[in-house]
C-alpha positions in Angstrom: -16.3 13.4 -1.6 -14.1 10.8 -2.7 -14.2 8.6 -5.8 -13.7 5.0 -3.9 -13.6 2.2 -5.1 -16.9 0.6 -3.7 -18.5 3.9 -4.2 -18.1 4.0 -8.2 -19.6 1.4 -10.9 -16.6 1.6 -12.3 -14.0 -1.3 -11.4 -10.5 -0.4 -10.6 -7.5 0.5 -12.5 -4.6 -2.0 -11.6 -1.1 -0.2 -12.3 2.1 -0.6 -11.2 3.7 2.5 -8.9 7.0 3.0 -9.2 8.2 4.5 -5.8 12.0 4.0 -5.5 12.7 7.3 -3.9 9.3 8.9 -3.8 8.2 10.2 -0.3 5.4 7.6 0.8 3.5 8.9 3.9 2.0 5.9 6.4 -0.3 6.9 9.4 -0.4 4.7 11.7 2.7 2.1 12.9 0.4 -0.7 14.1 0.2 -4.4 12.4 -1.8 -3.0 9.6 0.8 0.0 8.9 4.1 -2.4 9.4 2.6 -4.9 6.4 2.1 -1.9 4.4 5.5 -0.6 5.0 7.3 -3.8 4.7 6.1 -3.7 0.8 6.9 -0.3 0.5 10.8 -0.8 1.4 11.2 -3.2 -1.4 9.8 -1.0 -3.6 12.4 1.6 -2.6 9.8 4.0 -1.5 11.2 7.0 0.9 9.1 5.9 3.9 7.4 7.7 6.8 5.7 7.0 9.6 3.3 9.3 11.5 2.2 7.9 14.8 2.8 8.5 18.1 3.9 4.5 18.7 5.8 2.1 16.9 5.3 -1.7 16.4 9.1 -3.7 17.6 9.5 -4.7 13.7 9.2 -0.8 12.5 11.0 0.6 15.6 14.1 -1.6 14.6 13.3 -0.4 10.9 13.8 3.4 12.2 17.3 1.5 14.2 18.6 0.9 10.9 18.2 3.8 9.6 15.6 2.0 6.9 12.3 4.3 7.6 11.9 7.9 9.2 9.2 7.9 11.9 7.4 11.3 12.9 6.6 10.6 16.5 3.1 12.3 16.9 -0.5 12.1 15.7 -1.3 13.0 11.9 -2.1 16.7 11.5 -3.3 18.5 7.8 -0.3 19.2 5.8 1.4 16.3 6.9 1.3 14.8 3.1 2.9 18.1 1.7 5.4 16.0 0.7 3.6 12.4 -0.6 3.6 10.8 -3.7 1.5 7.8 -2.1 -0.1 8.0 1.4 -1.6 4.9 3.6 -4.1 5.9 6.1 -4.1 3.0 8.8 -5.1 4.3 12.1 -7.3 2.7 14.5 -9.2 5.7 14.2 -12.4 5.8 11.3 -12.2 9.8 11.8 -8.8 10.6 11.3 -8.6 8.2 8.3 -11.0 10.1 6.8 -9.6 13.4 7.8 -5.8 11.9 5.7 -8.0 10.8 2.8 -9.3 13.9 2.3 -6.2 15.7 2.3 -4.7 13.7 0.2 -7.6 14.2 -2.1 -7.1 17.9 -1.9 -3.7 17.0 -2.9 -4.2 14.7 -5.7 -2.3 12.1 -3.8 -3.5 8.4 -4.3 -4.5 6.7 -0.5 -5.6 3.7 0.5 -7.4 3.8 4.0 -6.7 0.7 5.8 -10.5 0.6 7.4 -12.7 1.3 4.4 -12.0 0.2 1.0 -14.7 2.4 -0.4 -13.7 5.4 0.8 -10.0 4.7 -0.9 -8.6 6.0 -4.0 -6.9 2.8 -4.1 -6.4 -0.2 -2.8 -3.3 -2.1 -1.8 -3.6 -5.4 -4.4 -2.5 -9.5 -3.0 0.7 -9.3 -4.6 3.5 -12.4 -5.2 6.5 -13.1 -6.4 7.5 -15.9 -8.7 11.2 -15.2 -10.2 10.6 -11.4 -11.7 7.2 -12.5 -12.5 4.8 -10.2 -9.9 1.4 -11.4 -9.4 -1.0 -8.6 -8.0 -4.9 -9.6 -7.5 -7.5 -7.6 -6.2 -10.7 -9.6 -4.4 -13.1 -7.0 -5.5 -12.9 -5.4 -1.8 -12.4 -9.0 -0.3 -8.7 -9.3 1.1 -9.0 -13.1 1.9 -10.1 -13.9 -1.5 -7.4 -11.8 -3.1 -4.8 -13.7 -1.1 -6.2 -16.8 -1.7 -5.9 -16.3 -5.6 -2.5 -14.7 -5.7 -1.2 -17.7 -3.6 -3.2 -20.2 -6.1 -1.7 -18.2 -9.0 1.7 -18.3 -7.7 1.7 -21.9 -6.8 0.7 -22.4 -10.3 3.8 -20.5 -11.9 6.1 -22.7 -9.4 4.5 -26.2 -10.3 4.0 -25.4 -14.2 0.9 -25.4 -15.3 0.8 -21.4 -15.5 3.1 -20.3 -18.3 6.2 -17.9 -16.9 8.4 -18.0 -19.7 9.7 -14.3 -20.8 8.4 -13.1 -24.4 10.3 -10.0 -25.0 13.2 -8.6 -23.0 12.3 -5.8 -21.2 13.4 -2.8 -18.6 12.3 -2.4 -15.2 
């Protein structure tokens, strides 16, 4: 069984995954899968897509050569490859099936349909300069949003300090 997030007293972990050229697997190319992929590009992850139909916005992504897309349904092994996998099918059964191979895999997923069953969670993340805000809602996606927005309206209008302390490297 999987360790999710709303199965476990524990809260989460938040870290930062650095993807730039890592192999990210998505399943599924509807709405849910095109905002997860959208964030993944800027990241520089290696993107692909499993489904058997694109949205417009990710077909022209494949167009440009920016994501691969694997036109068909998931099948096991089809994370042989992932560093990172996103399970966001319409389909509660073959989310489950993805999140447990990526469990057998040790692979981190977040399943689109049930935050509890995910090893993690996609956090409401902003920008503000270099400054990146990321908030989790605690399962709630509308809260999360809501916060990060606040957060990041505060960095722009100045009440929230955003000065650097230290120098650092990406």
């Amino acid at each position: 069984m999987s360790a999710g997030a709303g199965a476990s007293p524990y809260p989460i972990y938040p870290v930062g995954l650095r993807l730039g050229g890592r192999r990210v697997v998505v399943v599924g190319g509807g709405p849910v899968g095109e905002r997860r992929v959208r964030g993944l590009l800027v990241a520089g992850a290696d993107v692909v897509v499993l489904s058997s139909s694109l949205t417009a916005a990710l077909r022209e992504l494949v167009d440009d050569g920016r994501l691969t897309w694997w036109e068909r349904r998931y099948t096991a092994g089809d994370l042989s490859t992932a560093w990172y996998a996103i399970a966001a099918t319409p389909t509660p059964e073959v989310n489950a099936a993805i999140m447990a191979e990526a469990d057998r895999r040790k692979i981190f997923c977040v399943r689109a349909d049930d935050a509890s069953g995910s090893s993690a969670w996609t956090l409401a993340a902003g920008q503000h300069g270099d400054l990146t805000v990321a908030v989790s809602g605690g399962g709630d996606p509308r809260r999360a949003a809501a916060a990060r927005d606040a957060i990041v309206a505060g960095l722009a209008d100045g009440p929230l300090p955003d000065r650097p302390y230290r120098a650092c490297e990406k």
